[in-house]
Residue, then its C-alpha position, 0 to 999 in steps of 0.5 A: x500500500x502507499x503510505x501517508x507521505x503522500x503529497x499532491x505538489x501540483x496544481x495543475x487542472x488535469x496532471x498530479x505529480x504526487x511523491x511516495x514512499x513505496x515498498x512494493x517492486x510492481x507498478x499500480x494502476x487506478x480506476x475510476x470509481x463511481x461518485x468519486x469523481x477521480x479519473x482514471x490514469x497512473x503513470x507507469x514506470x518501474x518503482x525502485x525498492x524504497x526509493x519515490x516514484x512518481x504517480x500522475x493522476x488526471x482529477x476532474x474534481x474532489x468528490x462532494x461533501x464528505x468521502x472516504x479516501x478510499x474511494x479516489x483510487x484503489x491498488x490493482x492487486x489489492x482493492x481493499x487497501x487504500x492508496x493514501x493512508x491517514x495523514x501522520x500529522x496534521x499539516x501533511x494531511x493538510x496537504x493534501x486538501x490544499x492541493x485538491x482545492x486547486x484542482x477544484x479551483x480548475x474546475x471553475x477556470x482552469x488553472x495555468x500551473x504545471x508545478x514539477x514534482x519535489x521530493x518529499x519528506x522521509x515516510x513517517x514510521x510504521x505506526x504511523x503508515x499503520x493507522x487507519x484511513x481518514x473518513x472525512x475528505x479535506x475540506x477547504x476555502x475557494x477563494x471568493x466564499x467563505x464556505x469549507x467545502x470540497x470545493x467542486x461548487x463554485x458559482x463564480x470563475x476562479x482561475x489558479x496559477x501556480x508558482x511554477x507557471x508564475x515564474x514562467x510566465x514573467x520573469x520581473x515577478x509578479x506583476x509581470x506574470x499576473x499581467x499576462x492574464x487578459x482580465x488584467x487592464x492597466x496593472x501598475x508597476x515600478x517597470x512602467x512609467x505612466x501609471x492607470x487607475x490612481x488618482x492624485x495630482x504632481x509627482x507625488x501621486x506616483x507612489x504605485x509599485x506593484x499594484x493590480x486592475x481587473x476589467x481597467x474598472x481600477x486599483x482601487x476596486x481591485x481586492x488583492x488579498x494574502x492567504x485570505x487577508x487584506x494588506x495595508x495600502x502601498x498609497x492613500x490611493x488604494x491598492x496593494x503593492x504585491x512586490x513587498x509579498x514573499x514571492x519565493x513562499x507563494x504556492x499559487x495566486x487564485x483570480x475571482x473574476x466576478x464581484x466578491x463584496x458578499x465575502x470580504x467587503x469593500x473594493x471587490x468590485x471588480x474581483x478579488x486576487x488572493x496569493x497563497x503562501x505555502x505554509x506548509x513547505x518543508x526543506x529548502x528553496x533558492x533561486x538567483x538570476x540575472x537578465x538584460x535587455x539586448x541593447x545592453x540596459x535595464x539590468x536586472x538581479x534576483x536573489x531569492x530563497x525559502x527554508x521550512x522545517x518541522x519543529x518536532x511533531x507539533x510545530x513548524x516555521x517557514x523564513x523567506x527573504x529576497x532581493x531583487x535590483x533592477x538598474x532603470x533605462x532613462x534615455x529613448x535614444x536606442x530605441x529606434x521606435x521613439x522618434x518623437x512622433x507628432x502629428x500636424x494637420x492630420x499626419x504624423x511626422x517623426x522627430x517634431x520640435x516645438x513651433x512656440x517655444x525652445x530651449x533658448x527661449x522664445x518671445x512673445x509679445x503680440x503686434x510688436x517686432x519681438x514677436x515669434x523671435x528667438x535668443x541665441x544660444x550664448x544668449x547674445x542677441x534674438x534671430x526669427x523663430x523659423x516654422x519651417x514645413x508644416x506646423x500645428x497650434x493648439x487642435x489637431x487629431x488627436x487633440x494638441x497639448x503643445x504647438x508643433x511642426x515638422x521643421x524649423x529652428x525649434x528644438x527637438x521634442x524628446x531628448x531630455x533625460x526621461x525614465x522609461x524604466x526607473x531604477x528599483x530594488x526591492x527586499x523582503x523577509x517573511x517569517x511564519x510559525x504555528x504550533x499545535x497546541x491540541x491536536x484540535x487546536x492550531x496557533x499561528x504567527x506571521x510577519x512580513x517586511x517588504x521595502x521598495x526602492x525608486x529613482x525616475x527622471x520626470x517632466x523637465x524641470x525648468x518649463x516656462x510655457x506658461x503652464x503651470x509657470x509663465x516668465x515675463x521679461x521686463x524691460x530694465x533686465x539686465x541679461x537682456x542683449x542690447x539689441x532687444x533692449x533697444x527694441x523694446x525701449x523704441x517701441x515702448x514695450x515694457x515687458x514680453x513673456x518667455x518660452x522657454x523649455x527647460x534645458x540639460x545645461x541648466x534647469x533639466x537635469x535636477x528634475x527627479x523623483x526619488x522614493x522609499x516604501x517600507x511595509x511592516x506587517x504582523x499578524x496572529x491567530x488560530x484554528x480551533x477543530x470545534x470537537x463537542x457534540x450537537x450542532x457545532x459538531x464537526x464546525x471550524x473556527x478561525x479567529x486573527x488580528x493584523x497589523x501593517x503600516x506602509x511608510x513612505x518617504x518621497x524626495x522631490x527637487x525643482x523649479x521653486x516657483x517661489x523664487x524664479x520670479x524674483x530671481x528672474x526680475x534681474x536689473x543693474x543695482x546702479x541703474x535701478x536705484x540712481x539712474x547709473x549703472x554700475x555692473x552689479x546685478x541682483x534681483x530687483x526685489x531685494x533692493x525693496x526688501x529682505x523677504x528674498x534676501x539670498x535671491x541669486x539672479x538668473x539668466x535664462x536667455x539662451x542656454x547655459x548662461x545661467x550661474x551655479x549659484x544661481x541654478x541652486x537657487x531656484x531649483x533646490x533648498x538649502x539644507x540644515x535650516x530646522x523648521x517648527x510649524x504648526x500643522x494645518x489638516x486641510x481635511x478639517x480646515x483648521x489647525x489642531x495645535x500640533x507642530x512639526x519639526x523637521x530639518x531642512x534638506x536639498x529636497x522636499x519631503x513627503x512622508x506618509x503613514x498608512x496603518x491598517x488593524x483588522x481583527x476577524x472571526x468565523x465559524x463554518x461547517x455544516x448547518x444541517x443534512x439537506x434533501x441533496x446533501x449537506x447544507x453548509x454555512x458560515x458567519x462571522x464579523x470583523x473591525x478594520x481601522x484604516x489611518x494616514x498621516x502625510x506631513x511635507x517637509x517644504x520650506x516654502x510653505x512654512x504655514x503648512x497650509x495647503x488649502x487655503x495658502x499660497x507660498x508664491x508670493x502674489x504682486x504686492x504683496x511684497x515689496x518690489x515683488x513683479x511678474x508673477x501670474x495670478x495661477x502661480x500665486x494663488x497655488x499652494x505649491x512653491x515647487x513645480x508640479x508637487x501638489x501634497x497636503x498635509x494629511x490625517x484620518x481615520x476610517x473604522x469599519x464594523x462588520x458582520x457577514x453570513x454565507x450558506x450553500x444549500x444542495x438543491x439535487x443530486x444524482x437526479x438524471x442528467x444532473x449530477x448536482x445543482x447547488x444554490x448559494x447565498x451570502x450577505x454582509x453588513x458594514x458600517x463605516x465612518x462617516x458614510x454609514x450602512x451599506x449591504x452588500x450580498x451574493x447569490x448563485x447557482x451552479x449545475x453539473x450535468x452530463x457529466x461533462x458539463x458545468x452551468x454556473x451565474x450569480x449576481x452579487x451587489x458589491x460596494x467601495x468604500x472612498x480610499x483615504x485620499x477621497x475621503x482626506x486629501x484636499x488642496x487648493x488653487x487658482x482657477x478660471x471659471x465661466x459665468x454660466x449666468x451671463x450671455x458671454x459667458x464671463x471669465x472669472x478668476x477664482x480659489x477653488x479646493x478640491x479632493x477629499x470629502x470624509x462623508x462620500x458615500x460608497x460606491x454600489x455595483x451590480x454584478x452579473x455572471x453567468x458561464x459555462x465548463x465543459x470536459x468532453x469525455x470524447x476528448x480527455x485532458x481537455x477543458x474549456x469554460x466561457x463566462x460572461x460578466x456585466x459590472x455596473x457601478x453607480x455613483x461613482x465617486x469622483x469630481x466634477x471640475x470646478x465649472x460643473x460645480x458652478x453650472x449645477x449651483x447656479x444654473x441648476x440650483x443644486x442645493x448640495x453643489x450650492x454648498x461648494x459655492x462661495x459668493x461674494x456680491x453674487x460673484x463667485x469667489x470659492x469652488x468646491x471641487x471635492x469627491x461626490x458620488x457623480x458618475x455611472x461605470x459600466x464593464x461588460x466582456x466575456x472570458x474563455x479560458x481552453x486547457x488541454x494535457x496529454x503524455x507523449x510519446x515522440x522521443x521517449x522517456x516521461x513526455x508531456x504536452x501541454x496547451x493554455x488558452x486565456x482570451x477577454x473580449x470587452x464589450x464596454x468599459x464606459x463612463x456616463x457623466x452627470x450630465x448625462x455624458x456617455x464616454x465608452x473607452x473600450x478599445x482605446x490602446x493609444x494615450x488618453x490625450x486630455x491628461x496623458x493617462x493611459x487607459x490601455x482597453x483593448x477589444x481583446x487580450x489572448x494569452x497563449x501557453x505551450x508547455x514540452x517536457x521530457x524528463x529533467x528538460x522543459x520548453x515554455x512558449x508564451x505567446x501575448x496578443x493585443x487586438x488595434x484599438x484606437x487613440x480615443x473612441x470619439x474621434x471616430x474613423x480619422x487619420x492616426x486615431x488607430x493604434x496597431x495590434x501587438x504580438x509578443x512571443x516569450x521563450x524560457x528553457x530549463x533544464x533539471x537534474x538530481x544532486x545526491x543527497x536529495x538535492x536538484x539543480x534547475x537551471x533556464x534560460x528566457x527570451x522575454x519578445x522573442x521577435x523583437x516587437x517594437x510597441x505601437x507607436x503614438x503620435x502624441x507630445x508633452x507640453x513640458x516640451x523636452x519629452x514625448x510619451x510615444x506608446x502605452x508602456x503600461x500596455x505594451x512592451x517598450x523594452x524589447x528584447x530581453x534576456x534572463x538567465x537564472x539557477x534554482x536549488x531545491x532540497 
């Protein structure tokens, strides 16, 4: 007989390589019995005495409710004995009914994973082997029910990937291999620049790293759990950085494509991602490896390793660490793809250049002789700005940010140092212990550390095109060449505006953004087997408490816009106090007062004629300098008597803290044996704290008021002080593009949820069985109130091939920290929507967070089906369709929306926005509301098939994956009744330069050779054409071409004594080279062009990875 070392190690749908100790020197075979729902199939191979064998077994599904073990598999020469004999420990015997939930899990969707086998621990003694069979067949948890069944009725789709086809699929980690799945649209990563999905303005809103989107519905409606819990927030944005998780210890990541609120609350709205860690690995695993891109950038290392051992019968721990690095590619200039293409009037050009601005500075002074004329590069004297070819102001197609043309004296777009891929490294530790303390009762202990690291370029530093920062020159500067001078003295122009990009030899190169995330997390808790008599009989309780913080340091340098105008008003210090002058120059202001004492005049006309010391002066801060400062919370609008104290660096500082407290119970088991079987349920409740606390360390605003104050001085507000725009001073940032409040809040969430499953037949003609399921959820939650939430489904066998499954769930979202806290404020201009001509109207406004918004609602249907014909065993294939349609979601207006539906509408919660002073508005809210519609609609296909072969000998397998997502819709309806459906849109947004990335169709093809210790993995990645932006309709350069990328990865693996295995592969990531579809597309910061979708696409190339595993 076999005995209890048995252990499934894989997780894949239709092949189970299982280790054994085995006395016996004959081969065995296994038949199909009646209910048992285990196909018939050994592997039949010569087993050595006492030595492992492997066994592969094709398994449909897990017999329902409870069976004897016995039944799944008998000894050919023996029937009476039993193929796996009780476990001799609990968590071998878990072990097992962990991986029979996989191959449940396939059964709803199946599963990308073909794990190979590893070898097992020694076989328990003789007594142990010599105790009875279990009676009972595990029972488990699917992720997306709270229920522990056998997991064979499933409603809604799960797919499973296991760690094996994981590490194939991507070789960065996760996020690169979960983004090769369809459903995933817009996933945030550290390897791509533009992020999707996460709201916030300025730099500082880039703090996403590893961070997921099902349906392109959002990060922040996309669940992502570890074994089953929530993980504190990487930003106040919402979202789960999963680079922190311990790649090394996770067994398999399970995807529920549906809506899951019923089962865990808030933001499973468009489905949940649960990574499983393999709590009960025993031995050791390590890994390293090291890949490059083939023009010879974007390094990257991984090192890896996992050990767990049994700490005498009773108790087990596991240790994890990692570290990985990745050195980022700031420079397009080796990709021959990115030529900086534009378009003008309707064609694209490559390598455009600005038509209204240039490194060197262009004047604009309309009906005057300086107008359209350019500095010399020494700064020397002005020549025409010539627009030669074709040029584009302002409209086009797509739409302009930015006037370009083909030729001229311009400047070139796109050749300032700009981050494709940042740099990174990452680290994480991962310890986890348990212990029985009865054989009934199980405790538990967790922590978890993960830091990530990142350097990027961004928007060039320096810009003066007006937005956000305009330059006037004025008439007495002395930097100014006589020759402009004189001009402007013989035709009375007192001042003209400068536009200007910023350049590499001056301003450019400091514009960077470095950042620093650490996430510490602990958890406890414990398992109690409830062993008393009557109703709780048999019942399971599962009781813990979690703790995780993420903090987050971000160090950003720029244009300080509270210094650049006085800094740019230079003039001769004789001239302008006696009329004489006397060569000194300084910055005109302080000839009036000490409030800019230190100003460094700056010279920006041409380049690099401007001083270091000048330089220093308005791109950085002086550190040393100590700052206490009391602290105003926009979110409460007053101060709170709190002070901060910092000292000053040569950056500015945003430092945030996210907490998280989660404290849960629940009770499961069987309610009562129904007419078709076992009705099981489960119930329980749960208290969740979510905290922030974001303090900037910003020398310019020493109030700290970011709603209501403005660090740029306004004219006259300062003596002397001149030039300034009205946008500028009336911001509440004094650095360029870095818009962050001080922060703090809280949200406490009570909860209480129940769930049932009730049998409704069984064994009744063509249907085997049809299961109705059930689930509700209580919460209440600050400041918003009560919401429900609930779930119900069917599925059906039938045929005994077919599956039949659909549900429908209401499913919620909560507002995530910043909606509910983040507020600033700023300049605005606004129409009078009262008055004929619509009058312009220079206005405050506030805009961000509103702690009483309500949560978002979502009705979800899906409705599937999975098929296994007999004709054709091995073979899988499920459809489901899906409709998600989420009401009132939260988002802004924009200030003149709130305007128009005050005073136009006379909307009585959007009149409370509105401030009037002498009936002219003055103050506009723009804070986060319920407002808008979304609706998503698409239908997945998922083909699995696996068979032996027989072609060159040995122990052959094929295999053969198909994952495919139609999206029908992914659109928006605004509140005025705006319909925006972007579903199809691959090319880049162009009103705020995010790309959405929602292609018609996403497939996803695998094919998988082994031969022994050799394997061959082929991955083959299809994006459909799409469109630049839907409205546009059928018009020139509106369509995005389709992508198809081909991925190899060889391995090779062969035993050491003592137990040990080498693996060594080798991987090809876009085989054939596929440059991303390039769109015509600009920035107007000037010096850099987005050219593609790099969240979508695959912008690096070809690349290379080489790596080496162990395994004892």
């Amino acid at each position: 007989m076999l005995t209890d070392a048995c252990e499934i190690r894989s997780l894949s749908a239709v092949s189970r390589k299982l280790w054994v100790a085995q006395s016996a020197e004959k081969t065995s075979s296994c038949r199909k019995v009646k209910g048992s729902g285990c196909i018939e199939y050994l592997q039949r191979q010569p087993i050595t005495q006492g030595k492992p064998f492997v066994i592969t077994l094709r398994c449909v599904a897990c017999p329902r409710g409870k069976a004897d073990f016995s039944r799944h598999c008998e000894n050919a020469d023996d029937p009476g004995r039993d193929d796996v004999s009780k476990a001799s420990t609990r968590s071998a015997f878990r072990a097992f009914g962990l991986s029979c939930s996989a191959s449940i899990l396939a059964l709803a969707a199946p599963a990308v994973a073909q794990e190979e086998a590893t070898q097992p621990d020694p076989a328990p003694d003789a007594t142990a082997a010599s105790e009875p069979a279990s009676s009972e067949a595990p029972a488990i948890v699917v992720t997306g029910s709270r229920l522990r069944t056998d997991g064979t009725q499933a409603p809604i789709p799960v797919t499973v990937v296991g760690a094996e086809a994981l590490d194939a699929m991507g070789t960065s980690g996760l996020v690169e291999a979960v983004s090769t799945l369809p459903q995933f649209l817009g996933n945030q990563s550290v390897s791509a620049v533009q992020v999707s999905g996460v709201g916030g303005t300025g730099w500082f809103a880039r703090g996403g790293y590893g961070n997921l989107n099902l349906r392109g519905l959002g990060i922040n409606r996309t669940l992502t759990l570890l074994n089953g819990h929530r993980v504190v927030s990487s930003s106040p944005f919402g979202g789960v950085d999963i680079n922190t998780f311990p790649e090394e210890a996770i067994s398999s990541v399970e995807t529920v494509t549906g809506g899951a609120s019923a089962a865990y609350g808030s933001d499973a709205v468009a489905g949940v991602v649960n990574f499983m860690l393999d709590r009960n690995f025993t031995g050791l695993r390590a890994s390293a490896q090291a890949g490059i891109t083939e023009r010879g950038d974007n390094e990257t290392y991984q090192f890896s390793a996992v050990y767990g051992t049994k700490i005498g019968d009773r108790g087990h721990i596991i240790v994890s660490g990692e570290f990985a690095k990745q050195d980022g590619v700031h420079d397009y200039a080796d990709r021959d793809w990115h030529r900086a293409w534009g378009t003008v009037n309707g064609q694209a050009y490559p390598d455009v250049i600005s038509a209204n601005s240039s490194w060197d500075g262009v004047i604009f002074a309309p009906g005057t002789p300086l107008q359209g004329m350019e500095f010399l590069p020494d700064g020397s004297g002005v020549a025409p700005f010539v627009r030669s070819g074709v040029s584009m102001g302002l409209t086009g197609t797509p739409p302009a940010r930015h006037s370009v043309t083909d030729g001229g004296s311009g400047d070139p777009l796109g050749t300032d140092p700009f981050t494709l891929f940042p740099d990174a490294e990452r680290n994480s530790v991962y310890v986890y212990g348990d212990y029985e303390l009865t054989p009934s009762l199980l405790v538990y202990a967790q922590y978890m550390r993960g830091q990530n690291k990142t350097f990027r370029y961004n928007d060039p530093t320096g810009s003066l095109n007006g937005t956000p920062t305009a330059a006037t020159i004025f008439a007495d500067n002395a930097f100014l060449p006589q020759s402009v001078r004189n001009t402007m003295q013989a035709n009375n122009i007192e001042s003209f505006v400068l536009r200007r990009m910023g350049s590499m030899e001056d301003l450019a190169p400091y514009a960077y953004l470095r950042d620093d995330s650490v996430m510490n997390s602990f958890a406890g808790g414990l398992t109690w087997d409830i062993q008393s008599s009557g109703f709780m009989e048999g019942w399971q309780a599962d009781l813990y408490y979690q703790y995780g913080e993420n903090t987050r340091k971000g160090y950003q340098n720029g244009l300080r816009v509270d210094r650049i105008f006085a800094a740019l008003d230079a003039v001769d210090e004789g001239q302008a106090t006696t009329g004489t002058p006397n060569g000194n120059i300084v910055c005109r202001a302080t000839l009036f007062s000490n409030a800019f004492a230190g100003c460094e005049p700056i010279n920006l006309f041409g380049r690099g004629n401007a001083s270091a010391e000048a330089i220093d002066y308005v791109t950085g801060y002086e550190p040393g300098t100590t700052i206490t400062t009391p602290i105003f919370y926009a979110d409460t609008g007053f101060e709170r008597g709190d002070t901060f104290t910092f000292t000053t660096g040569t950056e500015k500082v945003n430092r945030t803290k996210i907490s998280q407290h989660v404290a849960e119970f629940d009770l499961n088991g069987d309610l009562l044996e129904g007419w078709a079987g076992p009705i099981v349920a489960a119930f329980g409740g749960s208290f969740r704290r979510e905290s922030i606390l974001q303090l900037v360390e910003d020398e310019t605003n020493p109030s700290s008021d970011h709603l209501n104050g403005h660090p740029v001085a306004c004219n006259g507000e300062i003596p002397g002080l001149r030039g300034v725009s009205r946008a500028d001073c009336l911001n509440t940032v004094g650095l360029q593009y870095s818009k962050v409040s001080n922060i703090i809040g809280a949200i406490d969430v009570y909860e209480a949820f129940a769930e049932t499953l009730v049998p409704l037949v069984n064994d009744a003609g063509p249907i085997d069985s049809a299961n109705l399921h059930l689930a509700g959820r209580w919460a209440n939650y600050t400041g918003s109130g009560t919401v429900w939430a609930y779930k119900a489904g069917l599925d059906v066998d039938m045929f005994d091939f077919l599956k039949l499954r659909g549900t429908y769930s209401r499913d919620v979202r909560a507002a995530n920290l910043s909606e509910r806290f983040d507020k600033t404020g700023g300049a605005a201009v606004v129409d009078d929507p009262r008055t004929p001509q619509q009058e312009a109207i220079n206005v405050t406004i506030f805009s961000g967070g509103n702690p009483e918004v309500d949560p978002e609602k979502a009705d979800t249907w899906t409705v599937g089906a999975v098929m296994r014909p007999a004709l054709l065993p091995g073979f899988s294939l499920s459809l489901d369709y899906y409709d998600i349609k989420v009401k009132g979601a939260i988002g802004q207006l924009g200030s003149q929306a709130v305007l128009n539906g005050c005073l136009i509408d006379a909307v009585p919660e959007l009149c409370e926005l509105v401030t009037l002073v002498n009936d002219t508005p003055v103050l506009i809210g723009d804070i986060f509301i319920n407002v808008n519609e979304n609706r998503v609609r698409g239908l997945d296909l998922e083909a699995n098939y696996s068979a032996p072969l027989t072609l060159f000998g040995g122990d052959e397998d094929i295999s053969a994956r198909l994952f495919g997502s139609w999206l029908f819709e992914n659109s928006e309806t605004l509140s005025n009744g705006t319909y925006v459906d972007r579903a199809g849109q691959t090319g880049i947004q162009q009103s705020n330069g995010i790309p959405y990335g929602l292609p018609d169709f996403r497939g996803t093809g695998i094919l998988t050779y082994s031969n022994g210790g050799f394997s061959t993995f082929l991955q083959g990645r299809y994006i459909a054409a799409g469109t630049q932006e839907n409205a546009l309709g059928d018009v020139p350069l509106n369509e995005v071409d389709s992508a198809f990328y081909l991925d190899l990865r060889l391995t090779y693996g062969f035993e050491l004594g003592s137990g040990a295995e080498i693996e060594t592969f080798a991987a090809v990531t876009n085989l054939t080279d596929q440059d991303p579809p390039v769109t015509p597309y600009y920035s107007v910061f000037g010096a850099r062009s987005i050219q593609t979708n790099s969240v979508l696409f695959d912008s690096l190339g070809r690349r290379f990875t080489v790596g080496v595993k162990l395994k004892m």
